[in-house]
N, C-alpha and C positions, 0 to 999 in steps of 0.2 A: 504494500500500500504506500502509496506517495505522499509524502510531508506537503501539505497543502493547505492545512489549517491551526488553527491556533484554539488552545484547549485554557482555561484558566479555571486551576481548584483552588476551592478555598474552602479552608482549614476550619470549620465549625468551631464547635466550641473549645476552646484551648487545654479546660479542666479535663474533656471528654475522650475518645479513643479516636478523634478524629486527625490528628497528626499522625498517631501509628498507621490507622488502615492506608491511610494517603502514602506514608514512606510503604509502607508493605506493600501496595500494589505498583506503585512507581517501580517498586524491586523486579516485581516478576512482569512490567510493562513500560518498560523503561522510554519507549516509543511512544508505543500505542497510534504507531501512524498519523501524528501530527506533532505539531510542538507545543509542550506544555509550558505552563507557568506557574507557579506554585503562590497560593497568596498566605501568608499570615505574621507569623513573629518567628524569628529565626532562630531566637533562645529557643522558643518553646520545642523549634523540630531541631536542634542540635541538641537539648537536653534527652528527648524521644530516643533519636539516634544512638545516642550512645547508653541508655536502658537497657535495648535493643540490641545492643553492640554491633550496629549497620553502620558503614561510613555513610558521612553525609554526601546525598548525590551534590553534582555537577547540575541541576537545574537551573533555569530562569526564576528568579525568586523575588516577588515583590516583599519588603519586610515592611510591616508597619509600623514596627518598633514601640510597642507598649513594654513601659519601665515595669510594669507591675508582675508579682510573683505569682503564674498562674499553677498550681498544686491539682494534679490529677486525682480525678473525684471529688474533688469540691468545689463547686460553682461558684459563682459570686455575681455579684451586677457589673465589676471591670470586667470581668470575661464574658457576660452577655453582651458588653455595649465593645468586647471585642471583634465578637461574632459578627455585628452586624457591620463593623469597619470594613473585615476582610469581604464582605458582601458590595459595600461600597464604593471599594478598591476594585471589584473586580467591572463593578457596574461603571466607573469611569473609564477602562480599558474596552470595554462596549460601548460606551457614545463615543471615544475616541477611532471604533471600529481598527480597533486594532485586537479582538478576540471574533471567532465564531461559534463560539460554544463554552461553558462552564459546566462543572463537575464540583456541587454543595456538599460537602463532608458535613454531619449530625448537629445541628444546634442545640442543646437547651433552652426549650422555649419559655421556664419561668425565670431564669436569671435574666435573658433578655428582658422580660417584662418588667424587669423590676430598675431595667435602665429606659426604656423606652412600653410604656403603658399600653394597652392594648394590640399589643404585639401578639400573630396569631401563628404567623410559619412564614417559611423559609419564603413559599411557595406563592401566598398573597404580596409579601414583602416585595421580591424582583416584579410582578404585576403593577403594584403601585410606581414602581423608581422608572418603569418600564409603558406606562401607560397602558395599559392593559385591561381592560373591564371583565373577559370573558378566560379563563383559562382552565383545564384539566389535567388533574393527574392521572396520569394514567401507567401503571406499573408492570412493565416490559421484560419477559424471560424468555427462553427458546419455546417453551413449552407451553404458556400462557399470558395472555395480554389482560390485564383488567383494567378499567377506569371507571372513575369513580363520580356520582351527582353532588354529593357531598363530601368536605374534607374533612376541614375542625370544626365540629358542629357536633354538641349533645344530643344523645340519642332523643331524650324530649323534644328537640327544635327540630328532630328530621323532620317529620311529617309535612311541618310548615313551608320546612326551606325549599320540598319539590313543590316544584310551579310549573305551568306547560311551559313558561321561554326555558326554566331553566333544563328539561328535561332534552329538548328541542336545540339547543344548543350544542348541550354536550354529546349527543348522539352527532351531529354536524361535524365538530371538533374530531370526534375519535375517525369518524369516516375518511375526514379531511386527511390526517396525518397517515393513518392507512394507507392513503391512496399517494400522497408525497413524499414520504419520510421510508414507508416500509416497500414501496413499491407492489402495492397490489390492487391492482385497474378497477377491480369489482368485489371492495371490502364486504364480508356478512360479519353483522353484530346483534346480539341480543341483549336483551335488558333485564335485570330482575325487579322484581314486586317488591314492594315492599315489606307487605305484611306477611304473616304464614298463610302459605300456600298459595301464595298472589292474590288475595284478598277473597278468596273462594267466589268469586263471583255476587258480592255484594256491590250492588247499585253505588253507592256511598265510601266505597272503597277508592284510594287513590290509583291504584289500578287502574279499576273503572271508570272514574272522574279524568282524570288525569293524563295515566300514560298510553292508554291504548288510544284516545283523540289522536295526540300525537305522533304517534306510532303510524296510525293510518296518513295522517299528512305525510309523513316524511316519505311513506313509499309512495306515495304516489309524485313525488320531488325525484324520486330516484333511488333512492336509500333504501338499503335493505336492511332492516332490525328486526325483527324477531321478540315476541315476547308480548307483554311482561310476563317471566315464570318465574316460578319457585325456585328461589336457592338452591337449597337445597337436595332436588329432586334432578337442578341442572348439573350442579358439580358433581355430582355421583355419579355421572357415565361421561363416555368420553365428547369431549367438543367439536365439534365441526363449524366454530365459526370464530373468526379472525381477533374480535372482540369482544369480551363482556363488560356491559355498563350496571353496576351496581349500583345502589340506591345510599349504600353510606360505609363506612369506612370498615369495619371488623366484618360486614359482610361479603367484601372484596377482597380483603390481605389473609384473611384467614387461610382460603384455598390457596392463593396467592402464594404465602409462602411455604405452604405444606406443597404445593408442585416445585418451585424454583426451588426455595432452601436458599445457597451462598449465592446464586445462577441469574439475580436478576436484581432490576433494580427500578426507582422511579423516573420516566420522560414527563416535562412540565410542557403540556399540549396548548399552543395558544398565545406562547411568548414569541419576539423576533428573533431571538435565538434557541439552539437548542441549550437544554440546561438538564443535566442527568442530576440524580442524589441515592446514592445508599437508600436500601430498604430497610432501615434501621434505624435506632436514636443513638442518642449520645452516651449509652451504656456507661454512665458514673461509677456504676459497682464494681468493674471489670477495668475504669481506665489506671494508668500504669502498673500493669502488672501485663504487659507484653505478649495478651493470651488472645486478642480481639484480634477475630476473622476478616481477611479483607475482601471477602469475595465478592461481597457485593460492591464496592467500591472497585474493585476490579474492573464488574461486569458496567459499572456505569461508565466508567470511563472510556470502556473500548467502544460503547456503545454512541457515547457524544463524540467520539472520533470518528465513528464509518457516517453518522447523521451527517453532519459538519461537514465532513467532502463531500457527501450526497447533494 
């Protein structure tokens, strides 16, 4: 693959394992068929390094040089309101159009909030810096694609938060990138119910209200979705269709990661760049002690590299 684009990661939360999985995978992806940039504090991945006992690579390294003592597994509000620097830094190397892609290592979203108030992910975040009204996660493995109606949203607020634009949309969104990003001319996708058993067929169900209107609009627009069904009843056999649109968060990652496992990661559907992220958090309990998996950070990064020349 040909060096043809420009990749910039950045270092999540500094207290968290998100320096390590970054040097780990740099280790075993030293390429990754573009040219990286590394964003964060430079103590914090020279101290990693040597935890690790890994020479520190030869990268491109933006340092943003916070004086403060950041301590693996323990948070703080300077390491949230670090978080979001290295996000800034990387968001300036994008309006200067000198990156086509990013690869977000794990935030902690309460220390963040405790520097910047109503702070909700990584993933609203670059939407706002990036003008962006409409986006999707959607989380990408060999094996399975999910995306989601809902992100950070309580289970009580689900019901609320589907609406038909929003449902209508993001069925649009996951087709869209299907058809651009993965290369397949005539994407099929289904969608799941909400409720048990897709609302058995009650009038007053959001099923009923809701998703199946739209559903019928969109094919007759072209779009091929399928549904709304049971979860449950879908993931129990095998798929035959390019995407599934889940209705809120543990109802998508669940299967999600019991198929992928290390093998896959999150694509942020709807931004001007591509932007991958680990299917993961910022695992506090586990950071420095040298034992966090970097697979998935692996699997995003090779992933925002084949996107990005595509």
């Amino acid at each position: 693959m040909s060096v043809t684009s420009r990749i910039a990661i950045t270092a999540g939360d500094p207290c968290g394992i998100g320096p390590e999985v970054v040097l780990k995978a740099l280790a075993d992806v030293p390429r990754a068929g573009a040219r990286l940039i590394v964003i964060g504090d430079r103590r914090v991945f020279e101290q990693t390094a040597r935890r690790l006992r890994m020479r520190f690579p030869s990268w491109e390294f933006v340092d943003v040089g916070h004086r403060q003592t950041f301590v693996p597994g323990r948070p703080s509000r300077a390491a949230g309101a670090a978080s979001l620097a290295y996000l800034d830094a990387a968001m300036a190397l994008w309006r200067a159009n000198q990156i086509q892609g990013l690869v977000t290592a794990p935030v902690t979203k309460w220390a963040i909030a405790r520097a910047v108030p109503g702070f909700v992910g990584q993933t609203e975040y670059l939407a706002r810096a990036m003008d962006r009204r409409s986006v999707l996660m959607m989380f990408v493995s060999d094996r399975l694609r999910v995306a989601l109606l809902t992100r950070h949203v309580p289970l009580r607020r689900v019901a609320r938060a589907i609406t038909p634009r929003l449902v209508e949309a993001a069925v649009r969104l996951a087709a869209e990138a299907l058809r651009t990003q993965f290369h397949i001319p005539h994407p099929r996708l289904v969608l799941c119910g909400l409720n048990p058993h897709a609302g058995e067929g009650s009038p007053m169900s959001e099923e009923r209200r809701i998703m199946q209107p739209v559903l019928r609009k969109l094919r007759r627009a072209g779009i091929a979705c399928d549904g709304p069904f049971a979860a449950d009843g879908l993931f129990a056999q095998p798929l035959r269709y390019d995407a599934v649109v889940c209705a809120y968060h543990d109802q998508g990652l669940i299967p999600f990661k019991m198929a992928a496992r290390d093998r896959g990661c999150q694509l942020s559907i709807g931004l001007p760049i591509i932007r991958t992220s680990p299917g993961h958090g910022s695992a506090l309990d586990i950071a420095g002690r040298g034992i966090a998996n970097p697979g998935s950070m692996i699997y995003a990064l090779r992933l925002a590299a084949k996107l990005a020349i595509r």
